[in-house]
N, C-alpha and C positions, 0 to 999 in steps of 0.2 A: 946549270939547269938545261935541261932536253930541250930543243926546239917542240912547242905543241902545236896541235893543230884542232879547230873544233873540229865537234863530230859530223858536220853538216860537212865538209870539205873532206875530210879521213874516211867518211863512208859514201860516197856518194858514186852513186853506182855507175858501173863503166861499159856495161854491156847490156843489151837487153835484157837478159836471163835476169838480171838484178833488179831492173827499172819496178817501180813499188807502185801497185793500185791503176796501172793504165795498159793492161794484157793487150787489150782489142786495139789501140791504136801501133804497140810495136808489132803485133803480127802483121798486122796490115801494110807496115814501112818492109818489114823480112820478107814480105811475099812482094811488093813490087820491086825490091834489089834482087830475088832471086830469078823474077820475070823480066829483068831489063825493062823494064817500064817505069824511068823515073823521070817526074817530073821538073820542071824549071823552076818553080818558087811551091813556097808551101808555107802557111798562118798557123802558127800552136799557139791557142788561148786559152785560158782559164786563169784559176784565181791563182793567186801566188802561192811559191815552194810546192809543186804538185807535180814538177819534174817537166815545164817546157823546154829551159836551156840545155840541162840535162838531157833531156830527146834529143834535141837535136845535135850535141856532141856523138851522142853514142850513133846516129845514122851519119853523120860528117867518117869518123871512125869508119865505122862499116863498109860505106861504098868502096874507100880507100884501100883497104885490108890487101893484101899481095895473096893468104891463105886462110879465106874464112871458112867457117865451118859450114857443114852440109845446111842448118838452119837460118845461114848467113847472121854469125855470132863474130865478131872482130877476134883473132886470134892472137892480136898482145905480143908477137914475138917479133914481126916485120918490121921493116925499118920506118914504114907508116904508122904502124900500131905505138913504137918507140918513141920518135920522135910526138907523136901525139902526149903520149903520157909526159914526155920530157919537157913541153910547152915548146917545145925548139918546131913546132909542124909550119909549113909554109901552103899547106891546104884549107886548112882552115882560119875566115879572121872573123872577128867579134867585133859589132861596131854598135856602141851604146846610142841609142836614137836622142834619151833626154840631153844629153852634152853636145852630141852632133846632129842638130834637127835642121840647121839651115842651108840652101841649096849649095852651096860651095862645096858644103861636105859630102853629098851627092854626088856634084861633079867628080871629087878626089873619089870617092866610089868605083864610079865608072871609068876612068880613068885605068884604076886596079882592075878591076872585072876584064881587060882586054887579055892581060897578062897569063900563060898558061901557067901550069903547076908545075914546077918541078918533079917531086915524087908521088906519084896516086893518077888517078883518074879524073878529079875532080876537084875544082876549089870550091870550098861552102863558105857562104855568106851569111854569118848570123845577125840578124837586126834584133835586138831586145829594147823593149817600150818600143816596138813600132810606134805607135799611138802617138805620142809627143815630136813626132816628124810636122814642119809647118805644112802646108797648104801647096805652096811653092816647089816644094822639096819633092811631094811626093806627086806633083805635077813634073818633075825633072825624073823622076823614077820612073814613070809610068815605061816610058819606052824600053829603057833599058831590064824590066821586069817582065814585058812581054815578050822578049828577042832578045834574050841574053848570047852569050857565045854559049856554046856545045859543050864545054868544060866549066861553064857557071852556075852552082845551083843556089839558091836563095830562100831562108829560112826566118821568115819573120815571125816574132815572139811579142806577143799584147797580153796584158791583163785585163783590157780595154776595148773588146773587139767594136763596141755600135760606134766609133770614134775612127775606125779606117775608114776611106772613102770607097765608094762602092764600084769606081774603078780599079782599085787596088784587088777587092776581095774577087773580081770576076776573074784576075790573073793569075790566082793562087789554089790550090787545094788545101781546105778550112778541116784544123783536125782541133775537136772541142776539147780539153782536160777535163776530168773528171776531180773533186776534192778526193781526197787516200782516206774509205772508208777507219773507222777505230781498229775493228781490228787487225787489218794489215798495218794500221801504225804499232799496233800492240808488237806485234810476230817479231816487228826491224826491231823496233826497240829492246827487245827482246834479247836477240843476237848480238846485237850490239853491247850493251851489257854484259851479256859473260865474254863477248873478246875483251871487254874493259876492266873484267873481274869484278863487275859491282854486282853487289845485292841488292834485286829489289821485287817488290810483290808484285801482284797483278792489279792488285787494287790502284797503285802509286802510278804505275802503268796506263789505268784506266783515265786516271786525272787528268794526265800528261797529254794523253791523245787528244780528250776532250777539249782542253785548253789550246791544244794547234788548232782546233779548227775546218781539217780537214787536209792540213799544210806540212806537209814534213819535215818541212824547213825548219820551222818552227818547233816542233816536235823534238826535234834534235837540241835545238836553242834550249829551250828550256831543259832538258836531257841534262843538258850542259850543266846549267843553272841549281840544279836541284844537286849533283854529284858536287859543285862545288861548296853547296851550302849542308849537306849530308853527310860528304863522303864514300866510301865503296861501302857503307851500311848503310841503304836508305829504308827509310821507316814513314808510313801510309803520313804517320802524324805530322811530321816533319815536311814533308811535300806539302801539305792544305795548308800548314803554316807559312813556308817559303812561299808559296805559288798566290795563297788570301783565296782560298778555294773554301766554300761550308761545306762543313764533313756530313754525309750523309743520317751522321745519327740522329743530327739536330730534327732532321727532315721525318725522322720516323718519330721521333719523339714526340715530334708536336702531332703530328697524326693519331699518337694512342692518346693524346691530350683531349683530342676535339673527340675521339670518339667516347672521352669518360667524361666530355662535358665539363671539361676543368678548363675554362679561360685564365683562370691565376698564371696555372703553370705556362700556358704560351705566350702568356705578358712578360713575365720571367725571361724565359727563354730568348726573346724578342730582345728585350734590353741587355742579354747577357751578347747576345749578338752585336748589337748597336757597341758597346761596352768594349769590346774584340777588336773593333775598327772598321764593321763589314759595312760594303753600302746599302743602305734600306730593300733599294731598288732589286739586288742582284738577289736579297734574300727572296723576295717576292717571286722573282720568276725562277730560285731555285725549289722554292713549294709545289709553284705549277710545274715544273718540270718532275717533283717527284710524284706529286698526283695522276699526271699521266701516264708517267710507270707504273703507276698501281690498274690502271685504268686499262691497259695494257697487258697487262701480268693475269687481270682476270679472267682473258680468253687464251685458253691454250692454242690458238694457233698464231698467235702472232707474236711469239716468241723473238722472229727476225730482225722486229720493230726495238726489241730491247738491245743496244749496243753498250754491257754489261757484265763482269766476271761474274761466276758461275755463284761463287759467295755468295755476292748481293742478289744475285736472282730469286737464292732462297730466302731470304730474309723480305722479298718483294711478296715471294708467292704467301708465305706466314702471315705478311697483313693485310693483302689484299682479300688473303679469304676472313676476313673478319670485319670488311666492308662491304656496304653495300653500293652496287653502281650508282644507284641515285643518291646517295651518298656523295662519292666520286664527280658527281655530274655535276650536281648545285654546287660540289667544294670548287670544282675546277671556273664555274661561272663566277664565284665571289672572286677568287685571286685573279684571275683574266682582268676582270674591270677593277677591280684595285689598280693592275697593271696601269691597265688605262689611262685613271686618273691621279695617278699618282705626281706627277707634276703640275696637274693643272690644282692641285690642295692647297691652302693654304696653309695647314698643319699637316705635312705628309707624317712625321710620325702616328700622329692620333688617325690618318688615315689609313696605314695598315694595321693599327691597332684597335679598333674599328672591324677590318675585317676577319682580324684574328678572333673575336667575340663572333663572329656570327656565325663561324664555322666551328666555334665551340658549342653554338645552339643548335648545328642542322641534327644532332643525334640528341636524345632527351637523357640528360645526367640522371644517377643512378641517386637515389636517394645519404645523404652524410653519414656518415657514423651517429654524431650526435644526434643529430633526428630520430635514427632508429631509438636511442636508446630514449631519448623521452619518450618515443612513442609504447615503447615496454615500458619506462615504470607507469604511463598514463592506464595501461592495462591491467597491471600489477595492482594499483590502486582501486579498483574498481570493486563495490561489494560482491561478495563471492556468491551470492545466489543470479549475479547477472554473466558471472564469467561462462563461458561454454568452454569444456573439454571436450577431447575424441571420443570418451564412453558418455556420451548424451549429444547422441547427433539431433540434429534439429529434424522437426515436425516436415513429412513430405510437404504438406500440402499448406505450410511456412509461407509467407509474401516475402519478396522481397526486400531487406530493409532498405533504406534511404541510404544515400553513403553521409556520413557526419559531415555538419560545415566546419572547416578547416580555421582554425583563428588563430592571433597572435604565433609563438613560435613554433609551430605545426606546419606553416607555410614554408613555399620552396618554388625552387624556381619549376624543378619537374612534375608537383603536383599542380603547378598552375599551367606546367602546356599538357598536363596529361587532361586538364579539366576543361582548357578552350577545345582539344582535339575530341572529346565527347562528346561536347556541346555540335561540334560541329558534323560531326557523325550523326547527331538526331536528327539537325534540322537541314541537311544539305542530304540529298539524294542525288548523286550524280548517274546519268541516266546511262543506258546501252550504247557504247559505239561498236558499230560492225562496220566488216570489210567489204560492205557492198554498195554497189555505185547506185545515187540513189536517184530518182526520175525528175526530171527537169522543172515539173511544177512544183513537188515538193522544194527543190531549191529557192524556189521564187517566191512560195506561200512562207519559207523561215525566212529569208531576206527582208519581207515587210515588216514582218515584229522587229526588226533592230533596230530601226529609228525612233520606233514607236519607247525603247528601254530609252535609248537617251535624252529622248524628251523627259521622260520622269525622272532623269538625273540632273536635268535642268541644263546639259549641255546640246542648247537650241540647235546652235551653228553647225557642229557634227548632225544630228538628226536630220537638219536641215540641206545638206550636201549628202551624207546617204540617199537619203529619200528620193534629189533629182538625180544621183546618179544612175546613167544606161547599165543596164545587167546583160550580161552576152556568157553564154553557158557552150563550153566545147568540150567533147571527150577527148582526153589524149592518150591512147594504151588503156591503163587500168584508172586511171584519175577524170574527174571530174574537173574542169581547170575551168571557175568560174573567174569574170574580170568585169570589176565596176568602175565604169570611166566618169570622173567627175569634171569640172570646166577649166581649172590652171592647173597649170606646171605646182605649182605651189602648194597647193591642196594636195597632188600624187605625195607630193614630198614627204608633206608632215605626216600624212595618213600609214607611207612606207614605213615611216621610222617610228612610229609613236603606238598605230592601234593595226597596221594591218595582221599580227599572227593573233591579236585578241581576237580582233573581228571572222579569224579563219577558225579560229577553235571554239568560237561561239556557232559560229556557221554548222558546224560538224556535231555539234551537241544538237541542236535544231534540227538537223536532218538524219542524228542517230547513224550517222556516215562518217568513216575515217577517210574514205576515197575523194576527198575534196580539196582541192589548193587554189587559194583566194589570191588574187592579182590585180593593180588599182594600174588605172590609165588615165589617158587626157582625151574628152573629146576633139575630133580633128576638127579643123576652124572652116571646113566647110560644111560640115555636119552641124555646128552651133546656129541657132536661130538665131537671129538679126534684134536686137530689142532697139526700138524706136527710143529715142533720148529726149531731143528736142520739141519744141511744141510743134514745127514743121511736120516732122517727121513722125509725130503722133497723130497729126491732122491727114496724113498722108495715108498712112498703116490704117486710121478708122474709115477712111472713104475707100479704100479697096476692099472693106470688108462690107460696107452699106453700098446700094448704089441708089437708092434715095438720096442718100447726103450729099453722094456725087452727084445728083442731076441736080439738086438746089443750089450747089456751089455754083455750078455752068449758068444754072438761069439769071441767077444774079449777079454774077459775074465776081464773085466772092476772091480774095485773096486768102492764101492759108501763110499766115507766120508766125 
């Protein structure tokens, strides 16, 4: 059997030209090696597998090179470039911080750092998990980091950056990683499969990237994982199974569900899921995730925002045009706070199951089959001097008849919201809102009617802290930015999270203004008026306001307690 090697170590890139998803930070390292302007130490952070270690070999490499290229590209054939590949280099060493974090191993650090290089220019220092270096250690570093010898350069590597001490980061030039957008994982993955001779789509592709994360590393790992469990035939279906990935279709599925108003089939669905071995949770925010592709998919210019093969895009654009945004909007709010609450339920099943029903109501289902048809033979039955045909249209000037009340199995779920949404079209008129900023006493003449509502709702204590709360009205740009300060901390709170965007869209119907945005504060405590408590103190506050009572206290020489 061949010696193997994974794909994370057999591909991993050796020169810039190759370096995956971080353009801006190698040009940046080529242009100060071609300027002779390099630095003593240098921080690469970001999240794992995103090519920190990897950077900084390939600039170790570089400076070294005896004949690099005009773009300063390490040319591989030098006794630098060789020995590098051969591990046998004595320019570069690698000192793992998690195992060597205590000062002793510092000292043997420094100790080395005096020592020149044999072949190259330069010795490089890589520190990886800086961050797990103690207190101490990197108290013994500091010097040695700001005043290396001339021949030392130093590369420290964190996943961890807020965790270096801020003497450390002032010594170094801080270069951020970015995660490896999907589709640059897509492209490597890519090429690397046909050097592999494997087959595989793009779709299988797309999963794979997804699930790294961001990480190439990992990208690869699984890479791995799938080939082993596939083979060089890999197949979409095979990857969501190996990987416990929900295959997209379930995702569309249940979305032609809710919009045909059919909750059976997404309860269905749901347990067929559960059933699989999937976790509740993951299903949940893979809905939202695919709702906001749809959310997404309905404006043509943000296409960028879709990190998606071209397949699935179409199959996005085919049902998003057959939703509607507000649709989309209230679906994306139910599954969000399911999110939410899903561990604090006490039945998380019946909890997304719950809101699997409601997003089966946000569209009004279409009337049964069997409905229709009794409602034709109820027709069919009817004496024929009552039936109307096309050849005897009705009388112009005809009233309108009543619509029939609906009884026993005639009912449904859609003629009873098609008959609450009637009812509520007669007797609600919801008034004009315009875009215009609207004048300061109108703001102040609808702000008095609101407490006056919640007194007739019999919620005293609101009415009651509306009413004393100060109104302060400022223009900002095109907005009106009114702010009602009430007397604690405690009262902002509840009012923020419970009734302030009611009381802002009641505001805005009242003043027939959209230009409005409602803001709650705390009177400041020197602004609060003093309220007398005790009987002292009440005796006190009524004789500054009389001075009668004050001159009868003095005459008689009166105690107040």
């Amino acid at each position: 059997m061949s010696e193997y090697i994974v794909s994370a170590r057999k591909y991993r890139p050796d020169s810039f030209e190759t370096l995956i998803g971080q353009d801006t930070i190698a040009q940046t390292l080529k242009n100060s090696i071609i300027r002779g302007k390099l630095a003593h130490a240098y921080l690469f952070c970001g999240p794992r597998g995103v090519g920190k270690t990897t950077t900084a070999r390939i600039f170790a490499k570089a400076i070294n090179c005896s004949n690099p290229s005009p773009d300063m590209e390490p040319c591989g054939q030098c006794e630098s470039c060789l020995s590098f590949q051969e591990g046998r280099s004595y320019c570069i060493h690698e000192l793992d911080a998690a195992s060597n974090n205590g000062v002793e191993d510092i000292k043997n650090l420094m100790d080395q750092v005096r020592i020149p290089p044999q072949v190259g220019k330069y010795s490089v220092y890589i520190i990886d998990e800086v961050h797990m270096l103690s207190t101490a250690a990197f108290n013994a570093f500091l010097k040695t980091l700001e005043e290396p010898p001339a021949h030392a350069i130093f590369i420290l590597a964190t996943t961890e950056k807020h965790k270096i001490l801020p003497t450390i980061l002032s010594r170094c030039q801080t270069y951020d990683f970015n995660r490896i957008s999907i589709p640059d994982m897509v492209l490597n993955l890519r090429n690397i499969a046909t050097k592999e001779n494997v087959k595989i789509d793009d779709e299988s592709l797309h999963v794979i990237a997804q699930k790294a994360d961001g990480a190439m590393r990992d990208a690869l790992t699984i890479f791995d994982q799938t080939v082993a469990f596939c083979g060089t035939d890999v197949k979409y279906e095979d990857v969501i199974r190996n990987l416990g990935v929900l295959d997209y279709d379930y995702s569309f599925a249940l979305v032609n569900d809710f919009l045909a108003g059919d909750y059976g089939k997404a309860l269905l669905a749901f347990d067929d899921i559960l059933s699989k071995g999937f976790n509740a949770l993951h299903f949940c925010a893979a809905l939202s995730s695919h709702l906001r592709d749809l959310v997404v998919t309905r404006n043509g210019g943000l296409d960028s925002l879709l990190e998606l093969p071209d397949s699935l895009k179409r199959r996005y654009e085919e049902q998003a045009s057959r939703c509607s945004l507000k649709f989309l909007y209230d679906a994306l709010g139910i599954t969000t706070a399911c999110e939410a609450g899903y561990k604090q339920a006490v039945n998380p099943r019946l909890h997304i199951e719950f809101a699997l029903m409601k997003l089966s109501f946000l569209v009004k289902a279409p009337e049964s089959a069997p409905a229709q048809k009794e409602t034709q033979v109820r027709i069919e039955n009817k004496p024929a001097e009552r039936v109307e045909t096309a050849e005897q249209p009705a009388p112009a000037e005809s009233k309108p008849r009543k619509k029939p009340a609906k009884t026993g199995s005639a009912l449904s779920l859609s003629a009873i919201l098609e008959e609450e949404e009637e009812k509520k079209k007669e007797t609600v008129k919801t008034p004009e809102i315009s875009g215009e900023l609207p004048e300061d006493e109108a703001i102040i003449a609808a702000w008095k009617t609101i407490p006056d509502e919640f007194k007739a709702a019999n919620q005293i204590r609101l009415a009651n802290t509306l009413e004393n709360a100060t109104l302060e009205i400022e223009t900002s740009g095109d907005m009106k930015v009114v702010t009602f300060k009430v007397s604690n901390e405690a009262q902002r709170k509840w009012i923020q999270e419970n009734r302030l965007l009611a009381l802002e869209g009641n505001l805005q119907k009242k003043t027939g203004s959209s230009k409005i945005r409602l803001e709650v504060g705390v009177i400041p405590m020197e602004e609060k008026e003093v309220q007398p408590y005790t009987d002292q103190e009440k005796a006190t506050a009524l004789m500054g306001e009389n001075v009668e009572l004050r001159g009868l206290v003095k005459d008689f020489g009166l105690e107040t307690r």
